[in-house]
C-alpha positions as CSV (number, residue, x, y, z in Angstrom):
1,X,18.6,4.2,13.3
2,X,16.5,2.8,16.3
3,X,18.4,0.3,18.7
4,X,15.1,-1.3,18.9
5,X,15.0,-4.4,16.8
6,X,11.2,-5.3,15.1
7,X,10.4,-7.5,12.2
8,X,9.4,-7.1,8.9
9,X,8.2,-9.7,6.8
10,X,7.8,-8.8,2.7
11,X,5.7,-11.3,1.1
12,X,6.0,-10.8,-2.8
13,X,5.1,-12.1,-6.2
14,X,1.9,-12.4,-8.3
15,X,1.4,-10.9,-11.6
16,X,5.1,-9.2,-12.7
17,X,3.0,-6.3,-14.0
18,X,3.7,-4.7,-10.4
19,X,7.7,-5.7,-10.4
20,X,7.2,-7.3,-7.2
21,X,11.0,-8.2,-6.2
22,X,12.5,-4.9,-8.1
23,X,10.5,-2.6,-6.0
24,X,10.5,-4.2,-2.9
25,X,14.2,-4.8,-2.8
26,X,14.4,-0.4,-2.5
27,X,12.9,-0.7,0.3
28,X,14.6,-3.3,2.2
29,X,17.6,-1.4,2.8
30,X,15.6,1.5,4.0
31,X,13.7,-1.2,6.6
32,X,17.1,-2.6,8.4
33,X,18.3,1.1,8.2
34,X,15.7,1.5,10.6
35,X,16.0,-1.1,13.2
36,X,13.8,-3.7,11.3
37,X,14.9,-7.6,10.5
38,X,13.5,-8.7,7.5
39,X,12.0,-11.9,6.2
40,X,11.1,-12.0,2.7
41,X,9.0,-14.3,1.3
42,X,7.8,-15.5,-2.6
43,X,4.6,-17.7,-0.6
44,X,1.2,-16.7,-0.2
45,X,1.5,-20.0,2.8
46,X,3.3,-17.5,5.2
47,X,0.0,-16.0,6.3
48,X,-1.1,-19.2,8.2
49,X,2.0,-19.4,10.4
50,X,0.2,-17.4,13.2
51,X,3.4,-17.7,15.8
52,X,5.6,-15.9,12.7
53,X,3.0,-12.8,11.9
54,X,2.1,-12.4,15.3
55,X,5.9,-11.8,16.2
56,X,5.9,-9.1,13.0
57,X,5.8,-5.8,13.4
58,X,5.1,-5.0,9.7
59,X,3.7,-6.7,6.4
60,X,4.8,-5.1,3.3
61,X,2.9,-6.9,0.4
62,X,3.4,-6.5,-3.6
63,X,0.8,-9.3,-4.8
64,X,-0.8,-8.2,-7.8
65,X,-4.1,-10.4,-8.6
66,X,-3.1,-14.4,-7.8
67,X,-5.7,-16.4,-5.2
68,X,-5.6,-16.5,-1.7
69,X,-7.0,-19.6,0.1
70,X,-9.5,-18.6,3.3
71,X,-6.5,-20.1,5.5
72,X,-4.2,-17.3,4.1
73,X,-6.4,-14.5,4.4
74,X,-7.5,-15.4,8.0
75,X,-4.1,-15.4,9.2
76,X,-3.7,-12.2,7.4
77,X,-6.1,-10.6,8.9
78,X,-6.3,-12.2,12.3
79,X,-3.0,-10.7,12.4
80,X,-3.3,-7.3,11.3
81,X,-6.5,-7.3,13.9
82,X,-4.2,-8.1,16.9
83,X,-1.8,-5.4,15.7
84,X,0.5,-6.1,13.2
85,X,1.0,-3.0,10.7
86,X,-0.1,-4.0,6.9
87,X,1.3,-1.7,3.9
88,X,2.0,-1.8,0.2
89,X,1.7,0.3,-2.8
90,X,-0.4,-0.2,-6.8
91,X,-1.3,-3.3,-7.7
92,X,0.3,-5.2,-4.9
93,X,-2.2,-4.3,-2.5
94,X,-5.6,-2.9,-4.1
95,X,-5.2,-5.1,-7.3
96,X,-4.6,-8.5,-4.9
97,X,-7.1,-11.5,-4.6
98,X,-9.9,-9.8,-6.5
99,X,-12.5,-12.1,-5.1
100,X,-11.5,-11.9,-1.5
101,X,-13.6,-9.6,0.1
102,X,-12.7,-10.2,3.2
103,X,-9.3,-8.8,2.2
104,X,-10.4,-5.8,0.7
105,X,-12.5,-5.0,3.9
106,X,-9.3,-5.0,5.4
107,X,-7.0,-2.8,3.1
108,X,-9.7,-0.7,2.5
109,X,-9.9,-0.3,-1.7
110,X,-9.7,-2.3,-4.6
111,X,-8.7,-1.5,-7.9
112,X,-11.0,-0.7,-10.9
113,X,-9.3,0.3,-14.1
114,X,-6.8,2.4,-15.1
115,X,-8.3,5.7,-16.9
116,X,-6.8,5.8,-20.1
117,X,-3.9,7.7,-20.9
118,X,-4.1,10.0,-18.3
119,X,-0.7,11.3,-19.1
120,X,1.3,13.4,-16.1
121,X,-0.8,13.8,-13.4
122,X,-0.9,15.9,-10.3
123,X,-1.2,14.1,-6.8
124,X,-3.0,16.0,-5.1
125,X,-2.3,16.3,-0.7
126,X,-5.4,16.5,1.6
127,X,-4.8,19.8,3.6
128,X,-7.3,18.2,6.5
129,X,-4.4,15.9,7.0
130,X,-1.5,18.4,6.6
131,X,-0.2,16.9,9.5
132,X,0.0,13.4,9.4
133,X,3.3,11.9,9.3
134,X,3.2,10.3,6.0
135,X,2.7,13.5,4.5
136,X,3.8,16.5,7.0
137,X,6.1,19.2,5.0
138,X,5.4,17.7,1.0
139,X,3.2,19.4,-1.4
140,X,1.4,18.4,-4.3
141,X,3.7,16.4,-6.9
142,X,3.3,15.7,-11.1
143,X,4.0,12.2,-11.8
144,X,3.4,10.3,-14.8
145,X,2.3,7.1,-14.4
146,X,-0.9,4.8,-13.8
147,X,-3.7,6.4,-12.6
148,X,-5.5,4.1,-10.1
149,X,-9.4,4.0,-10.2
150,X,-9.8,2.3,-6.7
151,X,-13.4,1.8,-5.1
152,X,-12.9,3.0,-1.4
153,X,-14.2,2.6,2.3
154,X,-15.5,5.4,4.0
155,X,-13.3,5.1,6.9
156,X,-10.2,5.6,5.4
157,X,-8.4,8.5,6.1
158,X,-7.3,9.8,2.6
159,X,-4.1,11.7,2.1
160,X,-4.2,12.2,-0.6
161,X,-6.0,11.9,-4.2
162,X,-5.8,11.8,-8.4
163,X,-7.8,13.8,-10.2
164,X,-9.9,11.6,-13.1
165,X,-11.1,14.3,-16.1
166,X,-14.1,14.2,-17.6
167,X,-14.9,12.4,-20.8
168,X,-17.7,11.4,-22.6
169,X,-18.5,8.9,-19.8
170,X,-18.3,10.7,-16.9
171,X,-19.6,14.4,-16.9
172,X,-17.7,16.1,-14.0
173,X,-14.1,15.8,-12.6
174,X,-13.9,12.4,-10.2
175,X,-11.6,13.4,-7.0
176,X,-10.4,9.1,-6.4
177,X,-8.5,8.6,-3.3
178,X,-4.8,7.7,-3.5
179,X,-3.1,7.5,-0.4
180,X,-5.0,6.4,2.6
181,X,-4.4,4.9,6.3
182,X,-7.1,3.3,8.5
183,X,-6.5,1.2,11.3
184,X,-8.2,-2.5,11.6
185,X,-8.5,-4.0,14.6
186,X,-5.3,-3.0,16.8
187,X,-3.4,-2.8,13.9
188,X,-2.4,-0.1,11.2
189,X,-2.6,0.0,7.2
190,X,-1.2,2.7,4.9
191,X,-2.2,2.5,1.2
192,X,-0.6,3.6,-1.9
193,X,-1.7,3.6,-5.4
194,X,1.1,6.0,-6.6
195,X,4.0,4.5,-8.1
196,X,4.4,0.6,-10.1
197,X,7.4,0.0,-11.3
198,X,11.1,0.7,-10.1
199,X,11.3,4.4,-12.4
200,X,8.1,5.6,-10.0
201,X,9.9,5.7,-6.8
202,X,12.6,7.5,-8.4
203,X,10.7,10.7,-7.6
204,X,11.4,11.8,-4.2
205,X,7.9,12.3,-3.2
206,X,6.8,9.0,-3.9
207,X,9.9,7.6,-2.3
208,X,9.7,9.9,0.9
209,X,5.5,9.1,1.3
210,X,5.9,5.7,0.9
211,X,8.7,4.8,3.2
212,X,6.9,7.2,6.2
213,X,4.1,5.1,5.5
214,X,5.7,1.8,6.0
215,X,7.4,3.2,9.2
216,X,3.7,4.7,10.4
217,X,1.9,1.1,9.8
218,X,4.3,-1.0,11.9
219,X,3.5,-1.8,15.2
């Protein structure tokens, strides 16, 4: 545990389909375990109070599809430019405000479809990034559940990636991007498709990824 105390604020809700409360509430003992104090909040309104994001260290959103006012994302991203860290995993990031593109400018992807049945599936770790701290010491994992088909920004650095087989549609093996980090402005955002519902993080390389990547976003 770090003596140093920052804040985390965990704004949650949306469509269920990404169990907003039941997987944020695994992480938030991991967060005060780890020096943070944490706010958590079921409103998107929280984004315009510019005095309370600009005093967080870290976002962690799970908002699957819902609308965002311009007010709302401004504040989000005003923040996030001036240094606050921005992270989240599935739906509740990359499947969020679907006509905001402001937003998605900023996280960097947005959800497509899910490929169907894709069954067990190997995650697959970029070895140009062996090093990073979200992923430094893990090898590719198998885990079986939604395979994200995200649309991506070029300056994201991808950790890692899905592999989407060829079918009828599409001729050739896709290689879609998975985990990623970029940095916006002063501040920092990790990305996570892997892992939806409380059962996913059971795995401990989901778990392990996904908390170092909460820890590498904050300020």
């Amino acid at each position: 545990m770090t003596s140093e105390r920052r804040r985390a604020l965990v704004v949650r809700g949306g469509c269920d389909g990404s169990r907003p409360v039941q997987t944020t509430n695994l992480f938030l003992p991991f967060l005060r375990e780890h020096g943070f104090e944490v706010l958590v909040e079921d409103s998107l309104e929280v984004y315009e109070d510019d005095d309370l994001l600009l005093a967080t260290d870290l976002i962690v959103q799970c908002w699957r599809q819902g609308d965002i006012t311009f007010g709302e994302t401004a504040g989000l991203i005003a923040a996030v430019r001036a240094g606050t860290g921005f992270a989240g995993w599935h739906g509740g990031v990359v499947d969020a405000f679907r006509d905001d593109l402001d937003y998605q400018l900023m996280t960097g992807g947005k959800f497509v479809m899910h490929p169907p049945d894709p069954g067990p599936h190997r995650v697959h770790l970029a070895p140009d990034h062996a090093d990073h701290p979200v992923i430094a010491g893990l090898d590719d994992f198998d885990v079986d559940t939604d395979l994200c088909w995200t649309l991506n920004d070029p300056l994201n650095n991808v950790l890692a990636t899905v592999t989407v087989d060829p079918d009828d549609t599409r001729h050739r093996p896709a290689a879609i991007p998975a985990v990623w980090t970029r940095t916006w402005g002063k501040g920092r955002v990790f990305v996570s498709t892997v892992g939806r519902d409380p059962h996913d993080f059971t795995s401990p390389y989901v778990r392990t990824l996904t908390e170092r990547g909460l820890l590498w976003a904050s300020r």
